[in-house]
C-alpha positions as CSV (number, residue, x, y, z in Angstrom):
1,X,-26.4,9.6,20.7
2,X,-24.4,8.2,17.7
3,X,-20.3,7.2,17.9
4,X,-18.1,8.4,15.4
5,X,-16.7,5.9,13.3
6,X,-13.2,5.0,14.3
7,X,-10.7,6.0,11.4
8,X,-9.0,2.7,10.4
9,X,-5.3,3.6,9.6
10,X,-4.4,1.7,6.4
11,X,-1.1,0.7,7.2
12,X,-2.8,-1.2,10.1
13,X,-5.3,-3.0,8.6
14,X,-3.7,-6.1,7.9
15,X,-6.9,-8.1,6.8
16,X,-7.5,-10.5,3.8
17,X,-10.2,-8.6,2.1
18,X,-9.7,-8.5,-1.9
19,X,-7.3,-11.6,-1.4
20,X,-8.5,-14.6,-4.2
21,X,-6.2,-17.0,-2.8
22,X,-5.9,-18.0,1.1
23,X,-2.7,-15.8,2.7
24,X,-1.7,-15.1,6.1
25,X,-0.2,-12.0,7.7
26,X,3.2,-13.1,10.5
27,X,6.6,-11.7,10.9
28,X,8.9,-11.1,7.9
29,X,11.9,-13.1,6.7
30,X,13.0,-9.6,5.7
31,X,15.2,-8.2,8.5
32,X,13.5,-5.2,10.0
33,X,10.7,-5.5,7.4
34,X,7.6,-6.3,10.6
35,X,5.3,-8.1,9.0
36,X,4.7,-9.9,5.8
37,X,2.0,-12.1,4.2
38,X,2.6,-15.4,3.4
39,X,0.8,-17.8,0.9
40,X,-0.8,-20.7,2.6
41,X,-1.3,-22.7,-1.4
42,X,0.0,-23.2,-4.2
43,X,-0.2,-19.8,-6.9
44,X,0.4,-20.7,-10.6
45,X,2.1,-17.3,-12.3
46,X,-0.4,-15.3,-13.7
47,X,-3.2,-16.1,-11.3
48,X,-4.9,-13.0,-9.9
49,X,-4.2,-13.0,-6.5
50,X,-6.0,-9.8,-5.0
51,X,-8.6,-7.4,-6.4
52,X,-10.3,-4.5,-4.9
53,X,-11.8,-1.6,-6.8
54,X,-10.1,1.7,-6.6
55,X,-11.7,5.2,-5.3
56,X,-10.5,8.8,-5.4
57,X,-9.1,9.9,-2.0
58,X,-11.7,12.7,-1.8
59,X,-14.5,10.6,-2.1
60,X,-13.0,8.2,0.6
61,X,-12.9,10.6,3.0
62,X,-16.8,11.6,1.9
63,X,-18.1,8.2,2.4
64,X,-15.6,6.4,4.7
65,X,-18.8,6.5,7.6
66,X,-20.5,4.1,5.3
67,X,-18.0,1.7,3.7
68,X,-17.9,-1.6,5.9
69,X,-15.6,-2.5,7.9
70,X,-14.8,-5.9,5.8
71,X,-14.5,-3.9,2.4
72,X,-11.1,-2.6,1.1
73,X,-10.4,0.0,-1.7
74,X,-7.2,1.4,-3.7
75,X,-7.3,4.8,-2.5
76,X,-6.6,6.7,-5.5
77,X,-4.0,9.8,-4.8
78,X,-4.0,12.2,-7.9
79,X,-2.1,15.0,-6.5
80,X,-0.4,17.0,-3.4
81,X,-3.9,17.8,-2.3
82,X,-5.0,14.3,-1.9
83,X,-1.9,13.7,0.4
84,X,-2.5,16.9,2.3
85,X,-6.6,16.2,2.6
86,X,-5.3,12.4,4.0
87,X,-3.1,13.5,6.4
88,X,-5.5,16.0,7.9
89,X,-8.2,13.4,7.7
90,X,-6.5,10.6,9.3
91,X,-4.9,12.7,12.1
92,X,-6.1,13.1,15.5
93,X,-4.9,15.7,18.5
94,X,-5.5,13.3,20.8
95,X,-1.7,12.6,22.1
96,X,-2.1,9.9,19.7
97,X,2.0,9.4,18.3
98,X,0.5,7.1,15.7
99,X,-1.9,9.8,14.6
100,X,0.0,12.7,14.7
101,X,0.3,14.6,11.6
102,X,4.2,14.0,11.0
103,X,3.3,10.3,11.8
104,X,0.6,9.9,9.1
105,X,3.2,11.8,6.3
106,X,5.7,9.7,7.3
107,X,3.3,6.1,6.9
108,X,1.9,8.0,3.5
109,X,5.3,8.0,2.5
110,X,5.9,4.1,3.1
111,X,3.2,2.6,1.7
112,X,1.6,4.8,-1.6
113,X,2.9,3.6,-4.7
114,X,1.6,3.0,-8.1
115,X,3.5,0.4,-11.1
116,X,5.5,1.7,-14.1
117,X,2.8,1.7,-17.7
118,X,2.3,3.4,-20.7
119,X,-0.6,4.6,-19.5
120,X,-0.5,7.2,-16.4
121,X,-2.1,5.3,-13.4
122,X,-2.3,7.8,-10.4
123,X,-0.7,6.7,-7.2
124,X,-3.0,4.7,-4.8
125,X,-2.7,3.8,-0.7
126,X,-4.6,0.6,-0.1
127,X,-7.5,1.2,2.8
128,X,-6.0,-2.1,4.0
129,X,-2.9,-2.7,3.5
130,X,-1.4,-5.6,1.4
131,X,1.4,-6.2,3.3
132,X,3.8,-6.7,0.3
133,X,7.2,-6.4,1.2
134,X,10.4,-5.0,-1.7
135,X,12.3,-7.7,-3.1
136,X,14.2,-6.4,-6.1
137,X,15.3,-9.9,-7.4
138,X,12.6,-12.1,-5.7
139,X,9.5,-10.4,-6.1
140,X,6.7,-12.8,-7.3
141,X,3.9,-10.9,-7.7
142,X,3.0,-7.5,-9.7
143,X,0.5,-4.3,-8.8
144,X,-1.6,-2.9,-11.5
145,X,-4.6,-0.7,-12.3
146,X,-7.4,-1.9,-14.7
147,X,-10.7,-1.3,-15.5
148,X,-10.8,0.9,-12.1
149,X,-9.9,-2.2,-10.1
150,X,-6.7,-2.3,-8.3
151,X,-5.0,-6.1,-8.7
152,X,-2.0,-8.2,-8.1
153,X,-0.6,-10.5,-10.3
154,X,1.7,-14.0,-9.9
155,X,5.0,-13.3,-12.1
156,X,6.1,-17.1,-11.0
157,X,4.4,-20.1,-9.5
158,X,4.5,-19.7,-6.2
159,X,4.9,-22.5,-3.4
160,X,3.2,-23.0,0.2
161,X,5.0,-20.9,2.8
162,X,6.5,-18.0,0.5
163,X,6.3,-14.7,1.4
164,X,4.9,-12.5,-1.0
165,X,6.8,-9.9,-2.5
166,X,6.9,-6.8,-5.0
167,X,9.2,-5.2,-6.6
168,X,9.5,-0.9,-5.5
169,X,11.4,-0.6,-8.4
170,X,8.5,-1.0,-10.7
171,X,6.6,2.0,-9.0
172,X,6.3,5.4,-11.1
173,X,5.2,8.0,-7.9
174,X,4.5,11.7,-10.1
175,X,7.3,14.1,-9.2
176,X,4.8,16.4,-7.5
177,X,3.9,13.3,-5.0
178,X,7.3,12.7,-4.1
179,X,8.8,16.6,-3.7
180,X,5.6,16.3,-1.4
181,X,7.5,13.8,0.3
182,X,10.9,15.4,0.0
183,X,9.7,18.8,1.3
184,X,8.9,16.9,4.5
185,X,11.8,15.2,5.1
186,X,10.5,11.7,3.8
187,X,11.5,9.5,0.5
188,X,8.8,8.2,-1.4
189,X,8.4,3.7,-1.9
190,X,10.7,3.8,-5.3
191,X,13.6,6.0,-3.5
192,X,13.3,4.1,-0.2
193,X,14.0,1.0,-2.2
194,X,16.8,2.0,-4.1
195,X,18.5,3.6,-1.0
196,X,17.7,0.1,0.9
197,X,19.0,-2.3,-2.2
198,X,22.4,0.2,-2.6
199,X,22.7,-0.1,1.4
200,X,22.8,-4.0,1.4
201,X,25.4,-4.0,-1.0
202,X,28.0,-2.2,0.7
Protein backbone atom coordinates (compact mmCIF):
# COMPACT_ATOMS: atom_id res chain seq x y z
CA UNK A 1 0.00 0.00 0.00
CA UNK A 2 1.45 3.23 -1.50
CA UNK A 3 1.02 7.00 0.45
CA UNK A 4 -0.12 9.81 -1.45
CA UNK A 5 2.34 12.37 -1.92
CA UNK A 6 1.74 15.25 0.48
CA UNK A 7 0.89 18.45 -1.56
CA UNK A 8 3.59 21.03 -0.64
CA UNK A 9 1.83 24.43 -0.45
CA UNK A 10 4.14 27.01 -2.26
CA UNK A 11 3.80 29.70 -0.09
CA UNK A 12 5.31 27.40 2.61
CA UNK A 13 8.12 26.09 1.05
CA UNK A 14 10.59 28.38 2.20
CA UNK A 15 13.73 26.36 0.90
CA UNK A 16 16.97 27.49 -1.04
CA UNK A 17 16.52 25.46 -4.13
CA UNK A 18 17.30 27.59 -7.39
CA UNK A 19 19.24 30.07 -5.08
CA UNK A 20 23.17 30.72 -6.74
CA UNK A 21 24.23 32.60 -3.96
CA UNK A 22 23.96 31.48 -0.08
CA UNK A 23 20.55 33.19 1.61
CA UNK A 24 18.65 32.55 4.56
CA UNK A 25 14.95 32.63 5.32
CA UNK A 26 14.12 34.73 9.26
CA UNK A 27 11.74 37.31 10.29
CA UNK A 28 11.25 40.50 8.21
CA UNK A 29 12.43 44.10 8.88
CA UNK A 30 9.17 44.77 7.04
CA UNK A 31 6.43 45.31 9.73
CA UNK A 32 3.86 42.66 9.33
CA UNK A 33 5.74 41.32 6.26
CA UNK A 34 6.58 37.33 8.36
CA UNK A 35 9.30 36.26 6.86
CA UNK A 36 12.06 37.48 4.56
CA UNK A 37 15.25 36.13 3.06
CA UNK A 38 18.40 37.60 3.76
CA UNK A 39 21.72 37.47 1.94
CA UNK A 40 24.47 35.81 3.94
CA UNK A 41 27.48 37.40 1.02
CA UNK A 42 28.31 39.82 -0.78
CA UNK A 43 26.04 40.20 -4.48
CA UNK A 44 27.61 42.39 -7.19
CA UNK A 45 24.49 44.01 -9.28
CA UNK A 46 23.80 42.00 -12.12
CA UNK A 47 24.79 38.68 -10.66
CA UNK A 48 22.08 35.96 -11.15
CA UNK A 49 20.98 35.19 -7.95
CA UNK A 50 18.17 32.35 -8.44
CA UNK A 51 17.18 30.25 -11.36
CA UNK A 52 14.65 27.55 -11.68
CA UNK A 53 13.04 26.46 -14.92
CA UNK A 54 9.42 27.27 -15.42
CA UNK A 55 6.38 24.66 -16.18
CA UNK A 56 2.82 25.14 -17.14
CA UNK A 57 0.42 24.76 -14.15
CA UNK A 58 -1.37 21.83 -15.87
CA UNK A 59 1.52 19.87 -16.23
CA UNK A 60 2.53 20.52 -12.55
CA UNK A 61 -0.36 19.19 -11.34
CA UNK A 62 0.21 15.99 -13.93
CA UNK A 63 3.62 15.23 -12.62
CA UNK A 64 3.79 16.86 -9.20
CA UNK A 65 3.98 12.77 -7.70
CA UNK A 66 7.30 12.60 -9.43
CA UNK A 67 9.13 15.94 -9.12
CA UNK A 68 11.48 15.76 -5.91
CA UNK A 69 11.06 17.09 -3.10
CA UNK A 70 14.52 19.30 -3.42
CA UNK A 71 13.50 20.65 -7.03
CA UNK A 72 11.57 23.97 -7.50
CA UNK A 73 9.72 25.28 -10.63
CA UNK A 74 8.01 28.67 -11.84
CA UNK A 75 4.61 27.52 -12.07
CA UNK A 76 3.53 29.07 -15.15
CA UNK A 77 -0.34 30.50 -14.87
CA UNK A 78 -1.72 31.33 -18.45
CA UNK A 79 -5.21 32.00 -17.63
CA UNK A 80 -8.40 31.77 -15.07
CA UNK A 81 -8.38 28.05 -15.58
CA UNK A 82 -4.87 27.57 -14.32
CA UNK A 83 -5.97 29.51 -11.06
CA UNK A 84 -9.19 27.53 -10.79
CA UNK A 85 -7.30 23.91 -11.68
CA UNK A 86 -4.67 25.24 -8.60
CA UNK A 87 -6.99 25.90 -6.18
CA UNK A 88 -8.93 22.68 -6.61
CA UNK A 89 -5.62 20.89 -6.72
CA UNK A 90 -4.07 22.28 -3.66
CA UNK A 91 -7.24 22.13 -1.57
CA UNK A 92 -8.11 19.55 0.87
CA UNK A 93 -11.71 18.91 2.88
CA UNK A 94 -9.93 17.82 5.64
CA UNK A 95 -10.81 20.81 8.20
CA UNK A 96 -7.62 22.00 7.02
CA UNK A 97 -8.08 26.30 7.32
CA UNK A 98 -4.78 26.41 5.48
CA UNK A 99 -6.22 24.26 2.66
CA UNK A 100 -9.44 25.46 2.34
CA UNK A 101 -10.49 26.62 -0.99
CA UNK A 102 -10.96 30.44 0.04
CA UNK A 103 -7.59 29.97 1.82
CA UNK A 104 -5.58 28.80 -1.26
CA UNK A 105 -7.39 31.95 -3.52
CA UNK A 106 -6.60 34.11 -1.06
CA UNK A 107 -2.36 32.80 -0.92
CA UNK A 108 -2.74 32.62 -4.98
CA UNK A 109 -3.58 36.06 -4.79
CA UNK A 110 -0.40 36.99 -2.58
CA UNK A 111 2.26 35.51 -4.19
CA UNK A 112 1.57 35.00 -8.35
CA UNK A 113 3.12 37.74 -10.12
CA UNK A 114 4.96 38.09 -13.32
CA UNK A 115 7.54 41.50 -14.34
CA UNK A 116 6.54 44.34 -16.74
CA UNK A 117 8.35 43.43 -20.75
CA UNK A 118 7.79 43.91 -24.24
CA UNK A 119 7.27 40.57 -24.57
CA UNK A 120 4.10 38.94 -22.82
CA UNK A 121 5.50 36.60 -20.05
CA UNK A 122 2.49 34.72 -18.43
CA UNK A 123 2.07 35.03 -14.68
CA UNK A 124 3.98 32.30 -12.67
CA UNK A 125 3.61 31.02 -8.59
CA UNK A 126 6.96 29.65 -7.53
CA UNK A 127 6.59 25.74 -6.17
CA UNK A 128 8.75 27.18 -3.44
CA UNK A 129 8.51 30.29 -2.63
CA UNK A 130 11.22 33.04 -2.88
CA UNK A 131 10.30 34.87 -0.07
CA UNK A 132 10.92 38.30 -1.71
CA UNK A 133 9.27 40.92 0.05
CA UNK A 134 7.76 44.68 -1.91
CA UNK A 135 10.02 47.48 -1.57
CA UNK A 136 9.09 50.22 -3.97
CA UNK A 137 12.30 52.38 -3.46
CA UNK A 138 14.67 49.69 -1.98
CA UNK A 139 14.18 46.73 -4.06
CA UNK A 140 17.52 45.14 -5.09
CA UNK A 141 16.83 42.51 -7.14
CA UNK A 142 14.49 41.95 -10.37
CA UNK A 143 12.17 38.73 -11.61
CA UNK A 144 12.26 37.79 -15.20
CA UNK A 145 11.42 35.02 -17.72
CA UNK A 146 14.00 33.75 -20.19
CA UNK A 147 14.72 31.05 -22.24
CA UNK A 148 11.83 29.06 -20.14
CA UNK A 149 13.87 29.68 -16.98
CA UNK A 150 12.43 31.79 -14.23
CA UNK A 151 15.45 34.16 -12.67
CA UNK A 152 16.28 36.95 -10.34
CA UNK A 153 18.57 39.59 -10.96
CA UNK A 154 20.89 42.08 -8.60
CA UNK A 155 19.79 45.80 -9.61
CA UNK A 156 22.68 46.98 -6.99
CA UNK A 157 25.50 45.39 -5.11
CA UNK A 158 24.28 44.01 -2.29
CA UNK A 159 25.92 43.73 1.21
CA UNK A 160 25.96 40.86 4.02
CA UNK A 161 22.74 41.00 6.12
CA UNK A 162 20.30 42.69 3.52
CA UNK A 163 17.12 41.58 3.05
CA UNK A 164 16.16 40.89 -0.35
CA UNK A 165 13.61 42.77 -2.01
CA UNK A 166 11.48 43.31 -5.28
CA UNK A 167 9.69 45.79 -6.47
CA UNK A 168 5.39 44.76 -6.97
CA UNK A 169 5.28 47.62 -9.02
CA UNK A 170 7.15 46.09 -11.88
CA UNK A 171 4.54 43.12 -12.15
CA UNK A 172 2.14 43.15 -15.28
CA UNK A 173 -0.74 40.30 -13.85
CA UNK A 174 -3.28 39.98 -17.32
CA UNK A 175 -6.58 41.58 -16.49
CA UNK A 176 -8.35 38.25 -16.76
CA UNK A 177 -6.00 37.01 -13.72
CA UNK A 178 -6.71 39.76 -11.54
CA UNK A 179 -10.82 40.15 -12.13
CA UNK A 180 -10.19 36.40 -11.11
CA UNK A 181 -8.97 37.85 -8.16
CA UNK A 182 -11.38 40.78 -7.83
CA UNK A 183 -14.48 38.50 -8.30
CA UNK A 184 -13.34 36.77 -5.13
CA UNK A 185 -12.88 39.49 -3.02
CA UNK A 186 -8.92 39.45 -3.29
CA UNK A 187 -6.37 42.11 -4.98
CA UNK A 188 -3.77 40.79 -7.05
CA UNK A 189 0.59 41.42 -5.92
CA UNK A 190 0.68 44.91 -8.17
CA UNK A 191 -2.75 46.33 -6.43
CA UNK A 192 -1.79 44.99 -3.04
CA UNK A 193 1.35 47.06 -3.36
CA UNK A 194 0.08 50.15 -4.48
CA UNK A 195 -2.75 50.02 -1.78
CA UNK A 196 0.17 49.21 0.82
CA UNK A 197 2.74 52.08 -0.55
CA UNK A 198 -0.44 54.83 -0.70
CA UNK A 199 -1.33 53.55 3.01
CA UNK A 200 2.18 54.28 4.51
CA UNK A 201 1.96 57.63 3.26
CA UNK A 202 -0.90 58.95 4.94
Amino acid sequence: MTTEKKKNLPWQMHSNCGFLVKTVVKKSNVKEAGYGRFFLEPVKKGTVIHRIPTMPAAEYIKTFASIPDDQSHAIVVSSPKDLDDLVEYFAEDDGDEDRSRSQIALMLSWFVGCRQSKEKVPSQIMSHSIVANHSKDNANTQNGVENGYYTLVALKDIEVGQEMFVNYHAFAIAPELCEWFAARGLVDTRTLAERLDKESKQ
